[in-house]
TIVO-2410 file (N, C-alpha, C; in nm, 3 decimals):
# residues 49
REC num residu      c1      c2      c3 atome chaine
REC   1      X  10.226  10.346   8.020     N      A
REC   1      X  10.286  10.247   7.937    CA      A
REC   1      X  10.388  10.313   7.845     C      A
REC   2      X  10.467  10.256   7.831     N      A
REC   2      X  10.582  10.296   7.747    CA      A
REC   2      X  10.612  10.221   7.606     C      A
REC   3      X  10.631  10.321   7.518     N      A
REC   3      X  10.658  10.251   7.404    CA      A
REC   3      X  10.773  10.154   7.375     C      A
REC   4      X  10.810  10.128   7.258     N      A
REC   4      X  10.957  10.064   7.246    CA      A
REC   4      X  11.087  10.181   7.293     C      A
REC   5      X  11.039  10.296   7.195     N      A
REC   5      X  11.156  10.399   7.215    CA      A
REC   5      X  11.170  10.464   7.316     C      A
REC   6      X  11.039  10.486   7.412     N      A
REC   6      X  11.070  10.570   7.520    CA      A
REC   6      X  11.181  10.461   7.601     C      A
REC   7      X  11.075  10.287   7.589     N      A
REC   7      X  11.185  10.212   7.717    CA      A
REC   7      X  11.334  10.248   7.671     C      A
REC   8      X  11.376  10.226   7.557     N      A
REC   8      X  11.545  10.229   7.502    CA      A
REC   8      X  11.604  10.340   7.597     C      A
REC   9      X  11.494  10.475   7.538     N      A
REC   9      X  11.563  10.579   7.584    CA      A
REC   9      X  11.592  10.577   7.729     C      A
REC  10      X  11.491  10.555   7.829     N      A
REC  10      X  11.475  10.551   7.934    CA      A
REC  10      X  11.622  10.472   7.998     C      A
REC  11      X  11.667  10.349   7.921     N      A
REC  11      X  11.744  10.272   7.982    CA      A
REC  11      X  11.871  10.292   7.937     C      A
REC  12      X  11.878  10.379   7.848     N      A
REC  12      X  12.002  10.424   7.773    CA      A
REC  12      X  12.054  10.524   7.885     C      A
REC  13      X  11.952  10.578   7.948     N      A
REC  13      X  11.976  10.714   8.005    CA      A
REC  13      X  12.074  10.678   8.151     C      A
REC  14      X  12.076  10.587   8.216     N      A
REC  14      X  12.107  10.532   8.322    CA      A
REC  14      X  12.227  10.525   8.295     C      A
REC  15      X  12.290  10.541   8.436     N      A
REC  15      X  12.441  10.582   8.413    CA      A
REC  15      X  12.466  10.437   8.460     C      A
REC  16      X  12.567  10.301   8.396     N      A
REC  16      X  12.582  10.185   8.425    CA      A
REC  16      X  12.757  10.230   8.473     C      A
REC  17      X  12.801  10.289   8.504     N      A
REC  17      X  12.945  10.289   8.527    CA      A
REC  17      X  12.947  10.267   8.698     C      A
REC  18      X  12.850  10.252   8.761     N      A
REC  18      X  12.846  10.245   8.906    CA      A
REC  18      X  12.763  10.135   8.932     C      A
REC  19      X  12.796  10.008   9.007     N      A
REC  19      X  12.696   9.911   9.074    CA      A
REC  19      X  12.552   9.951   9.084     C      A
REC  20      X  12.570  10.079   9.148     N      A
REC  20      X  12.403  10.141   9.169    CA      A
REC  20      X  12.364  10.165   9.016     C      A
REC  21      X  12.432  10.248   8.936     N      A
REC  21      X  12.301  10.235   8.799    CA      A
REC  21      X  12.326  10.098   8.738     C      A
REC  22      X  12.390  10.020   8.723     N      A
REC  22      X  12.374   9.875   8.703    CA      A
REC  22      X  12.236   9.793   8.756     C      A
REC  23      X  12.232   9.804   8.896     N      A
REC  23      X  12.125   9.747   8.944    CA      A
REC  23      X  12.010   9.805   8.885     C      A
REC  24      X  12.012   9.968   8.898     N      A
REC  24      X  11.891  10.012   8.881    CA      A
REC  24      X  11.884  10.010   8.751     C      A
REC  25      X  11.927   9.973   8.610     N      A
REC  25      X  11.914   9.931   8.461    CA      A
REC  25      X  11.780   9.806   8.488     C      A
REC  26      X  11.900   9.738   8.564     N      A
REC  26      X  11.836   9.590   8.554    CA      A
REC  26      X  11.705   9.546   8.581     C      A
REC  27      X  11.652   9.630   8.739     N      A
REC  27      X  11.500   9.634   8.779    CA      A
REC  27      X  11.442   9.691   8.660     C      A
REC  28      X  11.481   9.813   8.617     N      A
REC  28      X  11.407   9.851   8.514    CA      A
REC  28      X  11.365   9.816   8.430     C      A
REC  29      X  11.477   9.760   8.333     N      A
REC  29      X  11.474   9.666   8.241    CA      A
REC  29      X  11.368   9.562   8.276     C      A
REC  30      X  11.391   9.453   8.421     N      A
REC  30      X  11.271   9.350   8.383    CA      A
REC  30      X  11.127   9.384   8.426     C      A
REC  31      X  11.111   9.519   8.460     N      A
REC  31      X  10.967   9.542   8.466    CA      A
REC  31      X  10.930   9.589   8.381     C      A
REC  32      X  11.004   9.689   8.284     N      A
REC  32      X  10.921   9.730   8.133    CA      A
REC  32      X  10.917   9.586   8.063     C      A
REC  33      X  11.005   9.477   8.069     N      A
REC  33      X  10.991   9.367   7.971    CA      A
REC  33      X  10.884   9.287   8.067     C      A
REC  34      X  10.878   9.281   8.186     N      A
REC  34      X  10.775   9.177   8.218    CA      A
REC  34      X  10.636   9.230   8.271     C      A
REC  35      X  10.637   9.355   8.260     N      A
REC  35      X  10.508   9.406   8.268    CA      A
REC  35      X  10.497   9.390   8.428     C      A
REC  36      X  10.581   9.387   8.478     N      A
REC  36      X  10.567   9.321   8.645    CA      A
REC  36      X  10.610   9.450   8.757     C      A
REC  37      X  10.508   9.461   8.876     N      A
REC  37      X  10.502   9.612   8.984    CA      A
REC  37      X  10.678   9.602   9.031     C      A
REC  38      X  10.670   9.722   9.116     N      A
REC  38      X  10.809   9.682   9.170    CA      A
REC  38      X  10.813   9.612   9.305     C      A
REC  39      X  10.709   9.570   9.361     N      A
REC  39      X  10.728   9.464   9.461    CA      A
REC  39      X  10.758   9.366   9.422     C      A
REC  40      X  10.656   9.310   9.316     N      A
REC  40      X  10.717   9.204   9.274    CA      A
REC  40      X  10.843   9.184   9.205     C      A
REC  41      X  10.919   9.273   9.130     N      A
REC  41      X  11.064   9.254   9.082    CA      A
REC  41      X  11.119   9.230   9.262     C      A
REC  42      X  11.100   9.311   9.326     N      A
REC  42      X  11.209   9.302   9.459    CA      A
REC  42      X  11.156   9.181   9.488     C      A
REC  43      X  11.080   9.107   9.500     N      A
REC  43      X  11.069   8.983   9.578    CA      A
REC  43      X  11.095   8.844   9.498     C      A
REC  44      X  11.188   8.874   9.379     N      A
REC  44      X  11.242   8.776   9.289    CA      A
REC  44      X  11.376   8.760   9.343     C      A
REC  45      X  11.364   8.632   9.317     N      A
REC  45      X  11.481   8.564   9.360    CA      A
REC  45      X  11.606   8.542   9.269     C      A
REC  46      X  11.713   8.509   9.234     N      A
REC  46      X  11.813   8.527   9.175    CA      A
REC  46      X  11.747   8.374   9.048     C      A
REC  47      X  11.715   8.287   9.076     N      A
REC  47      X  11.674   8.128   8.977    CA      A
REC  47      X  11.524   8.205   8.947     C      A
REC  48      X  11.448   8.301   8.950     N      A
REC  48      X  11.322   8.363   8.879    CA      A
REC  48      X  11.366   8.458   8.783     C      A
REC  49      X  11.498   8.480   8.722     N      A
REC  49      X  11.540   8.534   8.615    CA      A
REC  49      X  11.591   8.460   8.545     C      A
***
């Protein structure tokens, strides 16, 4: 489990200047906020965000 500061750091760290760290922010992002595995982020649909 991750604290507040580790997630920041963690997502700060991601390089967003490329589609690929964009995407990969974003999974990240909604599984530290939704507490949710990574199957289930991949099997969300674009209207489940």
């Amino acid at each position: 489990m991750l604290d507040e500061d580790e997630a920041r750091a963690l997502l700060a760290g991601i390089d967003t200047t490329t589609v690929v760290g964009l995407r990969d922010r974003a999974v990240i992002a909604v599984m530290i906020y939704s507490f949710a595995r990574v199957g289930a982020v991949v099997g969300m649909q674009v209207q489940d965000y």
